[in-house]
C-alpha positions as CSV (number, residue, x, y, z in Angstrom):
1,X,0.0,0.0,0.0
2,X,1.2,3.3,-1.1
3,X,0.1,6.1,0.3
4,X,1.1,9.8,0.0
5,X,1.2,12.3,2.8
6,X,1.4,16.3,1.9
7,X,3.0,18.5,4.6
8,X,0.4,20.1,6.4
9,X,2.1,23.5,4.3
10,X,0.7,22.4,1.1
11,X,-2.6,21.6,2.7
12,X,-2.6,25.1,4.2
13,X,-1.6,26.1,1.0
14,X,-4.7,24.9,-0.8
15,X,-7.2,25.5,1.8
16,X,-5.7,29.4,1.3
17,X,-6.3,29.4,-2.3
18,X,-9.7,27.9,-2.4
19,X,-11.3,30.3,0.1
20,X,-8.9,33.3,-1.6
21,X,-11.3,32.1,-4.9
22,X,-14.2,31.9,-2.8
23,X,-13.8,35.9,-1.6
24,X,-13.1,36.7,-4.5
25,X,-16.0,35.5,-6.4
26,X,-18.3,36.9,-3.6
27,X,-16.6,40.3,-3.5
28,X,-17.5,40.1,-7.7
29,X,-20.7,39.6,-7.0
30,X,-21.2,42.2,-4.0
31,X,-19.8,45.0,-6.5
32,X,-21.9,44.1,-9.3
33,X,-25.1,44.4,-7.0
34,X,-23.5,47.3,-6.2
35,X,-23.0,49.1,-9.5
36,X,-27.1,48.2,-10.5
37,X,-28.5,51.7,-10.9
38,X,-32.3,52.5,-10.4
39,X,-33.3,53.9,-14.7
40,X,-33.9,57.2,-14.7
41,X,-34.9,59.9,-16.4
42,X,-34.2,63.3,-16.3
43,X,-36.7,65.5,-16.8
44,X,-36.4,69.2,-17.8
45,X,-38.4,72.2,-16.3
46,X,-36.1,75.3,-16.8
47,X,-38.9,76.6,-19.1
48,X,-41.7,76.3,-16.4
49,X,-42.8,78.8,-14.0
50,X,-43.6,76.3,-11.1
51,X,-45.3,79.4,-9.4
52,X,-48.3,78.8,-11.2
53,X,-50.9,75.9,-11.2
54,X,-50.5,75.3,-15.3
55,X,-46.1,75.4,-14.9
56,X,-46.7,72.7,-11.7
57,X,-49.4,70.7,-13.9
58,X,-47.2,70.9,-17.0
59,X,-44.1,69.7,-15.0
60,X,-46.1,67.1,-13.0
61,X,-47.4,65.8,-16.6
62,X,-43.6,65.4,-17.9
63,X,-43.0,63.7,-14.6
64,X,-45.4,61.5,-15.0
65,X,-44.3,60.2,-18.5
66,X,-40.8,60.1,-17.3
67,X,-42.4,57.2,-14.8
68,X,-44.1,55.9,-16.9
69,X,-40.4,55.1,-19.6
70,X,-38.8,54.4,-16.0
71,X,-41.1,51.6,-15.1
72,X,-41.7,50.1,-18.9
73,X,-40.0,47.0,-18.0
74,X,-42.6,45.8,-15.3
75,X,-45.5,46.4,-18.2
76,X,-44.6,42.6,-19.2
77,X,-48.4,41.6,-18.8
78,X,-51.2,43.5,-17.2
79,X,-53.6,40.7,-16.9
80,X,-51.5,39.5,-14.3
81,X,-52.2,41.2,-11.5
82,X,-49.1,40.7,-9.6
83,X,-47.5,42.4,-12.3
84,X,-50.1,45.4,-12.6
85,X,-49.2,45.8,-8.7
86,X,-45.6,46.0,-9.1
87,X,-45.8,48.8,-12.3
88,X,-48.5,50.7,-10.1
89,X,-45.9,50.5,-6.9
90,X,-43.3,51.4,-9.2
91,X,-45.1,54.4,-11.1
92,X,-46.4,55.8,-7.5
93,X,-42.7,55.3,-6.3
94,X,-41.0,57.5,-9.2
95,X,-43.3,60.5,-9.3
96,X,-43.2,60.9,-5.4
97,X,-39.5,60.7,-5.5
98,X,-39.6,63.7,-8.3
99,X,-42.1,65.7,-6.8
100,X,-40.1,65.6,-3.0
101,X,-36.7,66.0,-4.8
102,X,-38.5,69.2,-6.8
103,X,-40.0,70.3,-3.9
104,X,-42.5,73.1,-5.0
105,X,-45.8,74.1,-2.8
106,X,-47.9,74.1,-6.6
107,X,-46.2,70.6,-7.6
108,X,-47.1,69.2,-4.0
109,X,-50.7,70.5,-4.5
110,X,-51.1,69.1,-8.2
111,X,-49.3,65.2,-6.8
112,X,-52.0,65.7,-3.8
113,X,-55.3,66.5,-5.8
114,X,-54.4,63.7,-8.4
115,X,-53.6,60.8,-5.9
116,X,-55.7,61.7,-3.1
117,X,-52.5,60.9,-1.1
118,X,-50.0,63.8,0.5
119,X,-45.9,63.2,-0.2
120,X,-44.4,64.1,3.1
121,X,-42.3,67.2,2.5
122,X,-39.6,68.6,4.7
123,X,-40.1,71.8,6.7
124,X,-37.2,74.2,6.7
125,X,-36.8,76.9,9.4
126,X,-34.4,79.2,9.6
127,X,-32.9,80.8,13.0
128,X,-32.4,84.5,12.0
């Protein structure tokens, strides 16, 4: 009977390389999960007075076709009504985001008299 011993070196040796593969391979993976953007869409408003209710409705209507190329890809099959849930989630979720990041009293009041629902918006006080 022949049988072949390795120092325990070598063994060390493999056990090192396997798990260095192993980090590796996760540490791939955690920066390509990493590096998945949300889509977006930028959407243009330098030409609107946001003052007025017809700039805010105008802006809110560009916002709202902006969500609607944003979320295309969960229009697969509206029959299905898990599906219709996730594009209506997904629609609600993008032109909330856009109203709070423009952050206009008429854009808030357009969002609010079309969804029946208010975005939360930030107060700001300043300490003169």
């Amino acid at each position: 009977m022949n049988i072949t011993t390795h120092p325990i070196g070598f063994r060390g040796l493999i056990a090192t390389v396997i798990l260095s593969a192993l980090a590796t391979g996760f540490a791939t993976i955690c920066a390509a999960a990493d590096t998945t953007d949300v889509p977006q869409v930028v959407v243009k408003f330098g030409d609107l007075s946001l003052s007025t209710p017809q700039g805010a409705n105008k802006l809110y209507s560009r916002i709202a076709a902006a969500a609607q190329e944003v979320c295309k890809p969960f229009a697969v099959d509206d029959r299905d009504l898990g599906v219709r849930a996730r594009l209506n989630a997904c629609l609600y979720q993008a032109i909330a985001d856009a109203v709070t990041k423009v952050g206009q009293p008429e854009l808030f009041a357009i969002y609010n008299a079309k969804n029946g629902t208010q975005v939360r918006t930030a107060l700001v006080s300043q300490n003169r």
